[in-house]
LUMFIDO-545218 format. One record per residue (C-alpha): residue number from 1; residue in three letters; z, y, x. Coordinates in steps of 0.1 Angstrom, whole numbers. Each point is the difference from the previous one (the first is absolute). Layout:
MARDREN  resi  resn      Z      Y      X
MARDREN   NUM   ala      Z      Y      X
...
! end
This chain:
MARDREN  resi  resn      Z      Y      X
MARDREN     1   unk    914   1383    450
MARDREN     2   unk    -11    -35     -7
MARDREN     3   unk     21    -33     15
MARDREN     4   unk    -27      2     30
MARDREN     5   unk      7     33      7
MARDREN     6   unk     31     -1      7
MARDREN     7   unk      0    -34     19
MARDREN     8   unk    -23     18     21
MARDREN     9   unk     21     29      3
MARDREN    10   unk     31    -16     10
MARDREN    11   unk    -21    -19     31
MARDREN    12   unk    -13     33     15
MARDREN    13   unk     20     13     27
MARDREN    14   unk     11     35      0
MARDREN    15   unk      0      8     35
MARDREN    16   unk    -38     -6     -2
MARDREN    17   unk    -22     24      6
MARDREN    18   unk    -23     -8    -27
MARDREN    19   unk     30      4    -23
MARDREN    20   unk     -8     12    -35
MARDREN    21   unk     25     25    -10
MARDREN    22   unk     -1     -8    -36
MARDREN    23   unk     10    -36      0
MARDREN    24   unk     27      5     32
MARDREN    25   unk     30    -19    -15
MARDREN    26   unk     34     14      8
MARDREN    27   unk     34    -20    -11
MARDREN    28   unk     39      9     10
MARDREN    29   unk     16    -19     26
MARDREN    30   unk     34    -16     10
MARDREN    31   unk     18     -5     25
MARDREN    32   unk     -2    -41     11
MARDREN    33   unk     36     -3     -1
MARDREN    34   unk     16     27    -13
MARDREN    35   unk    -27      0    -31
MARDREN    36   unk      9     40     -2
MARDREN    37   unk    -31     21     -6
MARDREN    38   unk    -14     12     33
MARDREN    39   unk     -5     42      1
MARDREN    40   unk    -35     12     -5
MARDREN    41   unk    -10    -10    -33
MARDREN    42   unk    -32    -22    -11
MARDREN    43   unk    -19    -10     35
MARDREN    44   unk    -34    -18      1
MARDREN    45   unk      5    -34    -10
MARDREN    46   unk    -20    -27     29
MARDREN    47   unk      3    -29    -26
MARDREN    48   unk    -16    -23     28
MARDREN    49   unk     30     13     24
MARDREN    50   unk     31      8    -24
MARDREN    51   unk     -3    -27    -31
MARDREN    52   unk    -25    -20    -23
MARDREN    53   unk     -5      7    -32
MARDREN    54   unk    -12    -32    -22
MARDREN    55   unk     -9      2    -36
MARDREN    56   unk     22    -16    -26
MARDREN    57   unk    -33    -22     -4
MARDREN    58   unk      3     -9     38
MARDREN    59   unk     38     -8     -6
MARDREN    60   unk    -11    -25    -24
MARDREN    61   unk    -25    -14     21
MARDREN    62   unk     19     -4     35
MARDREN    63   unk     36     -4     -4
MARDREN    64   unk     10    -38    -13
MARDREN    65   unk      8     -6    -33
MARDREN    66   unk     37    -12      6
MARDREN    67   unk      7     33      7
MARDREN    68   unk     11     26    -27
MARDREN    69   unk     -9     36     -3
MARDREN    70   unk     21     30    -10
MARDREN    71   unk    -32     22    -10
MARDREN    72   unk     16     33     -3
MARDREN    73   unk    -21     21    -16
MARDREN    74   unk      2     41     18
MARDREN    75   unk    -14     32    -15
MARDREN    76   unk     -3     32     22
MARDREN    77   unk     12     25    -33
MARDREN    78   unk     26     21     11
MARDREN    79   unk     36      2     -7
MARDREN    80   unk     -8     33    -23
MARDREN    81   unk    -25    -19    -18
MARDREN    82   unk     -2    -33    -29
MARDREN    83   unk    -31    -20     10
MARDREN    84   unk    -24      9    -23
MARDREN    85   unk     -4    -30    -29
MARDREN    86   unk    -34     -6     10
MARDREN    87   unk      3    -10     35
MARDREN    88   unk     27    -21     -5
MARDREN    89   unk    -24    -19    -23
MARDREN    90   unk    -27     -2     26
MARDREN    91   unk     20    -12     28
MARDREN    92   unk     23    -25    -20
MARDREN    93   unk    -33    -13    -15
MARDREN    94   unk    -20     -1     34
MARDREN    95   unk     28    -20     15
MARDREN    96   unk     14    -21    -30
MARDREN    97   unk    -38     -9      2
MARDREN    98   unk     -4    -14     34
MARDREN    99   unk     34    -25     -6
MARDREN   100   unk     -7    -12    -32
MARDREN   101   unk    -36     -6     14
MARDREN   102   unk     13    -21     27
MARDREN   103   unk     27    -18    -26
MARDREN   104   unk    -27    -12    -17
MARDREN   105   unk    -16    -13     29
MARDREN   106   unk     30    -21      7
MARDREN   107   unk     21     21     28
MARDREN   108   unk     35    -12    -15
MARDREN   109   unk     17     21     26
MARDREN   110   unk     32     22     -9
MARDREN   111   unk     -5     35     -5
MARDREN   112   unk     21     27    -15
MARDREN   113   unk     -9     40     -6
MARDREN   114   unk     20     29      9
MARDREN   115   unk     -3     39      2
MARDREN   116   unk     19     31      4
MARDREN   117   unk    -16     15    -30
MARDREN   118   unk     13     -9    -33
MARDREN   119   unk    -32      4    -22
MARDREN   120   unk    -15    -27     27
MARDREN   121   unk     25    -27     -7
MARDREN   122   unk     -1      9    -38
MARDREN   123   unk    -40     -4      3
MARDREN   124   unk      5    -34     17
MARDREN   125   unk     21    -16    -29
MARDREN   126   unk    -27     13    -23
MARDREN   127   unk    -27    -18     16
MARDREN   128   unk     14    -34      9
MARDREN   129   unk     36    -17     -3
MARDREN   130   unk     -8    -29     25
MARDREN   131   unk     14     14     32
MARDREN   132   unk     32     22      8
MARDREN   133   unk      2     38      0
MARDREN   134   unk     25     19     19
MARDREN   135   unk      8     37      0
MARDREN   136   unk      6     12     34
MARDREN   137   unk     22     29      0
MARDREN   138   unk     15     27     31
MARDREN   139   unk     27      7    -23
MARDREN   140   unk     -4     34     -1
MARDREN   141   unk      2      8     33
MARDREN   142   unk    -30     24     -3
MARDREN   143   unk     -5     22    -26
MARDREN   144   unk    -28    -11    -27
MARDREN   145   unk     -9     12    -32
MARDREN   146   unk     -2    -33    -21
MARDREN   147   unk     37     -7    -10
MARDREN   148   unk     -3    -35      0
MARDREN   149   unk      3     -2     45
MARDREN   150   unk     25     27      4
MARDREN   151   unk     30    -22      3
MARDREN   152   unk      8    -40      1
MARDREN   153   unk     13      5    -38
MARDREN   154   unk    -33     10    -14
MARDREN   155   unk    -18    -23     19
MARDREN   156   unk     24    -28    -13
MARDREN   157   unk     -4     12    -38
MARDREN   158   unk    -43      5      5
MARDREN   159   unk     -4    -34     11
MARDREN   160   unk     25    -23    -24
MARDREN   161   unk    -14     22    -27
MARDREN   162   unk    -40    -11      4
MARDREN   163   unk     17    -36     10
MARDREN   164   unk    -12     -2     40
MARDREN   165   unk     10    -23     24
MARDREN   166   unk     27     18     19
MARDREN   167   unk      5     38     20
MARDREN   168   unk    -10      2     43
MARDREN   169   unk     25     26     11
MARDREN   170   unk     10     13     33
MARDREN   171   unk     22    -21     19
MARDREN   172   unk     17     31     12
MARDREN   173   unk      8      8    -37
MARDREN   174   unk      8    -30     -7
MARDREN   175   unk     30     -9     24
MARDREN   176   unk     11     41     -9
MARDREN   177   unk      3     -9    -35
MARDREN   178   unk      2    -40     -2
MARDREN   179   unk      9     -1    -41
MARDREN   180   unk    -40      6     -5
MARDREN   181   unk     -2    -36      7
MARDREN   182   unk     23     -9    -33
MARDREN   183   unk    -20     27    -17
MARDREN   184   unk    -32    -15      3
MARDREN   185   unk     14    -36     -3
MARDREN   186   unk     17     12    -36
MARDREN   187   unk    -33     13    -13
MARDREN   188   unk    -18    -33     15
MARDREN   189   unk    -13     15     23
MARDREN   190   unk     -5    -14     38
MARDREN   191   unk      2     21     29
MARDREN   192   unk    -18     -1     35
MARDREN   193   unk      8     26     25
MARDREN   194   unk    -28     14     30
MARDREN   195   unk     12     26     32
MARDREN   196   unk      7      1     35
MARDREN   197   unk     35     -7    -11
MARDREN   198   unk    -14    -40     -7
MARDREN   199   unk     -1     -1     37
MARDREN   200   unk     34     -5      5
MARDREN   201   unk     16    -36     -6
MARDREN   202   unk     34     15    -17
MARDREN   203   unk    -15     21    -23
MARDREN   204   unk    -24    -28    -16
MARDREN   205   unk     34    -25      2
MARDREN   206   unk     16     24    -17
MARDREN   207   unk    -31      6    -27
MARDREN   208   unk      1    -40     -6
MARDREN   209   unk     38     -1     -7
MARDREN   210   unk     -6     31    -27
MARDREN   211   unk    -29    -23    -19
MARDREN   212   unk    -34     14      8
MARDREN   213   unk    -31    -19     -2
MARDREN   214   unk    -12      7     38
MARDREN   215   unk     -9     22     23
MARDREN   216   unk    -32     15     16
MARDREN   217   unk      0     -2     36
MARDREN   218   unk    -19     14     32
MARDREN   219   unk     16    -18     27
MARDREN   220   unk     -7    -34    -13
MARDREN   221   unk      5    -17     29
MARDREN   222   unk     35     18      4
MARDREN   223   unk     14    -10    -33
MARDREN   224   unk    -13    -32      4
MARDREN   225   unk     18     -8     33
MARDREN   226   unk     30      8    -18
MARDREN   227   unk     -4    -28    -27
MARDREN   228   unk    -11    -25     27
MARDREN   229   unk     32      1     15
MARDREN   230   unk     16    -15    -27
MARDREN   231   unk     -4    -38     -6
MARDREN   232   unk    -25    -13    -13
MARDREN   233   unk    -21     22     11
MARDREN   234   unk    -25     22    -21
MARDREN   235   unk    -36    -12      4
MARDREN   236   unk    -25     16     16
MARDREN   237   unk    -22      0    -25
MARDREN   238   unk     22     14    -36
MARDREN   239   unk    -16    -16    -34
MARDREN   240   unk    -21     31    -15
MARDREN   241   unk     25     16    -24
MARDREN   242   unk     21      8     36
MARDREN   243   unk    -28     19     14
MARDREN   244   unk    -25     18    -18
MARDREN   245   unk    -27     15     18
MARDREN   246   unk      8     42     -1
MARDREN   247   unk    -37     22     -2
MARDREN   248   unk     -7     31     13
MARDREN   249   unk      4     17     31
MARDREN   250   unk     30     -2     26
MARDREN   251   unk     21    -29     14
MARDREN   252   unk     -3    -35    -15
MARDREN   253   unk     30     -4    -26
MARDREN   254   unk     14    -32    -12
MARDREN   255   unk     22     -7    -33
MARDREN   256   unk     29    -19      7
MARDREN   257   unk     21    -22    -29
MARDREN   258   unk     34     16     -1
MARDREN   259   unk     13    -36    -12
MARDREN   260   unk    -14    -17     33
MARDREN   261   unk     17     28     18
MARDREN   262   unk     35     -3    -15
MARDREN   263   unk     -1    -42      5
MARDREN   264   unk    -11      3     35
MARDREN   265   unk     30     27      1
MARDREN   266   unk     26    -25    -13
MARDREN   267   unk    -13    -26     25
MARDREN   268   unk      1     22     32
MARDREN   269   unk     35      4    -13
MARDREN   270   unk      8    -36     -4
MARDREN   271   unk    -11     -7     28
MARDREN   272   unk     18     30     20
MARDREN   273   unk     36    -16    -17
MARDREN   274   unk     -6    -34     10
! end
């Protein structure tokens, strides 16, 4: 299916009569606030109704260039599988393509990589060594058969070892076992954390005072309002390494600095003493 094709396929409407089976696109959905999987399985996907789907080229071309991108980088292989060598190669190489094409045409703006497949991150420190690569990890919470993101130790060990940026764990796994953060630190290592659990004000408080890097957020505007209500005030509009642009489908996620978080903390509590 060429580029074309599938724009074309993602604008049809399923509920149309006309409706080819062959190209009816089907997707899993959550729940809007509970983000838990909805019963039923894969149900037509409406893109016009339900979501957009840009290109990473359309990324590029609409969204400003003092915001930063987290391209993470997804393959569909399943957890008893390895990605086979040779699609890594062709995806890492499509898409290191398209950002070193637009780096050369002068878009200056911050991006970093990141995947939950280990041969993806090792493919992007093979190709370039300009911009970040993080290993996204669940920590094991679901069985897989490649060692290397069946616990928060192995992920830790995979990514100091080929020298990458820094580990994204579960926030939920983090605050259950908080000494991955001087884990990751000692190997120097960063560490952001992503989750439902980011949704709650203690919990990322209690993330900045243990030293990680940030946190990946859906209720933006939530967290935010928290850090207002300290003095000074956070802007509304964070310089570009506080809020890189997430891709992909689902809620819009923001990355928050976990220092700007602990000084706005210490202010609100200042200011609470005074």
């Amino acid at each position: 299916m060429t580029l074309e094709d599938f724009k074309r396929a993602v604008q049809l409407d399923p509920r149309d009569t006309g409706f080819a089976a062959s190209t009816n696109l089907v997707r899993n959905f959550r729940g809007a606030s509970s983000r838990a999987p909805l019963p039923g399985g894969p149900r037509p996907w409406a893109v016009a109704d339900d979501d957009t789907l840009p290109t990473l080229a359309e990324v590029f071309d609409y969204v400003p260039q003092s915001l930063a991108l987290n391209i993470e980088v997804k393959m569909p292989t399943p957890s008893d599988h390895l990605t086979d060598p040779a699609e890594v190669e062709r995806v890492v190489s499509a898409v290191w393509a398209l950002v070193s094409a637009r780096a050369a045409l002068g878009d200056a703006r911050r991006v970093f990589f990141s995947s939950f497949d280990p041969d993806v991150t090792a493919a992007l420190v093979r190709v370039q060594s300009t911009y970040e690569v993080w290993f996204l990890s669940e920590c094991g919470r679901e069985a897989h058969v490649d060692s290397r993101r069946t616990s928060s130790a192995a992920a830790i060990d995979f990514a100091a070892n080929l020298k990458l940026t820094g580990v994204v764990v579960p926030a939920a796994m983090l605050l259950r076992d908080e000494a991955m953060v001087a884990s990751a630190t000692a190997r120097g290592l960063r560490m952001l954390t992503y989750g439902l659990d980011n949704n709650d004000a203690e919990g990322v408080a209690r993330q900045a005072q243990l030293g990680t890097s940030g946190v990946i957020v859906d209720d933006v505007a939530g967290l935010m309002g928290m850090l207002r209500g300290a003095s000074p005030p956070v802007p509304a509009t964070p310089p570009p390494y506080t809020a890189p642009a997430a891709l992909g489908a689902g809620p819009a996620h923001m990355l928050l600095d976990a220092g700007l978080i602990e000084q706005k903390l210490r202010q609100a509590a200042a200011a609470g003493e005074r």
